[in-house]
C-alpha positions as CSV (number, residue, x, y, z in Angstrom):
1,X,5.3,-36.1,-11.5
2,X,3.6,-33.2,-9.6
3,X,4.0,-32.9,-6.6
4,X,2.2,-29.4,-4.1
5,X,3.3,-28.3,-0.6
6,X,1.2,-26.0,0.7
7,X,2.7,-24.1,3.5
8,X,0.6,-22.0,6.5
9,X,2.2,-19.5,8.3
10,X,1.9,-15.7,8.6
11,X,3.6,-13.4,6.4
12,X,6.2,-12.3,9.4
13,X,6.8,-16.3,9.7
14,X,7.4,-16.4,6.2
15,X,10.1,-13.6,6.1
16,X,11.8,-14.9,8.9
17,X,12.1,-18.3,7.4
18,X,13.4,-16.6,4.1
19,X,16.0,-14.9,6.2
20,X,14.5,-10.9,4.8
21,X,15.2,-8.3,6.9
22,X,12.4,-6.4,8.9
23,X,11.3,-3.1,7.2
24,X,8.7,-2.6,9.8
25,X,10.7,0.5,11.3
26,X,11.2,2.0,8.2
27,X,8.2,1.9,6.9
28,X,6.4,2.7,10.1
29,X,9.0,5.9,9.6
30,X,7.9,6.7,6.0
31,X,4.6,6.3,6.9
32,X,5.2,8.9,9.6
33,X,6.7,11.6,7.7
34,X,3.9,11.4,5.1
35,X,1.7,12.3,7.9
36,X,3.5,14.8,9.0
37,X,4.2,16.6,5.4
38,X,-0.4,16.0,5.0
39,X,-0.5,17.6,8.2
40,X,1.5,20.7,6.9
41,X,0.2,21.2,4.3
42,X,3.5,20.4,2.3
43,X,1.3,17.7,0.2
44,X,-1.9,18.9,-1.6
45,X,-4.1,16.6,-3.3
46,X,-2.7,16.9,-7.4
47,X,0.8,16.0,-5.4
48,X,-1.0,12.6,-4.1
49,X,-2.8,11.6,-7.1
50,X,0.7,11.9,-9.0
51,X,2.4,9.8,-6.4
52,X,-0.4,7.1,-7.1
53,X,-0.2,7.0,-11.1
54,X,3.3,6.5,-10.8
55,X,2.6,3.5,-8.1
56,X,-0.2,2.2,-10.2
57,X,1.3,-0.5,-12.7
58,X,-0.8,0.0,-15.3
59,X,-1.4,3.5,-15.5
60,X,-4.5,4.9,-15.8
61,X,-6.2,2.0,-15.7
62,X,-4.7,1.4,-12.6
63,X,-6.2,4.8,-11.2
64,X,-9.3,4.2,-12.6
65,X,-9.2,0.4,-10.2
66,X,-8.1,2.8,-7.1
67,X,-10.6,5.8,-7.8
68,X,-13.4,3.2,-7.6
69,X,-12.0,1.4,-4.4
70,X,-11.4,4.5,-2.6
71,X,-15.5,5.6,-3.5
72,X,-16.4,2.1,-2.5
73,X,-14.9,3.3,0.9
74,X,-16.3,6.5,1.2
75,X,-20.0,5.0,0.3
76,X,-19.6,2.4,2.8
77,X,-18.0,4.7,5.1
78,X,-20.7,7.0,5.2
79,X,-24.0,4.2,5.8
């Protein structure tokens, strides 16, 4: 027997449900201080792309998938 619940709620529904704690303040933070380290210069472009091959989980593959999103953006960005 099979048998599918489908359930429809938002994802903060669907933390609170689960009991996970809310992150929202600390990612808001780390968010911020990135800014703040692009706006001082602190982060230079090499430093960035570094940063994302080690986020991307399959290497550079990976890149290569982000590189094309991120011209996707610029393209439509700029019609």
């Amino acid at each position: 027997m099979k048998i599918n619940v489908e359930v429809d709620c938002t994802p903060e529904e669907a933390r609170r449900a689960m009991g996970l704690p809310d992150f929202t303040p600390v990612h808001d933070r780390y968010i911020q201080m990135m800014i703040d380290s692009i706006d001082k210069g602190g982060i230079n472009p090499e430093l960035l792309e570094n940063m994302m091959k080690s986020w991307t989980p399959m290497g550079e593959a990976g890149m290569n998938f982000w590189r094309g999103m991120f011209d996707m953006g610029k393209r439509s960005g700029s019609e």
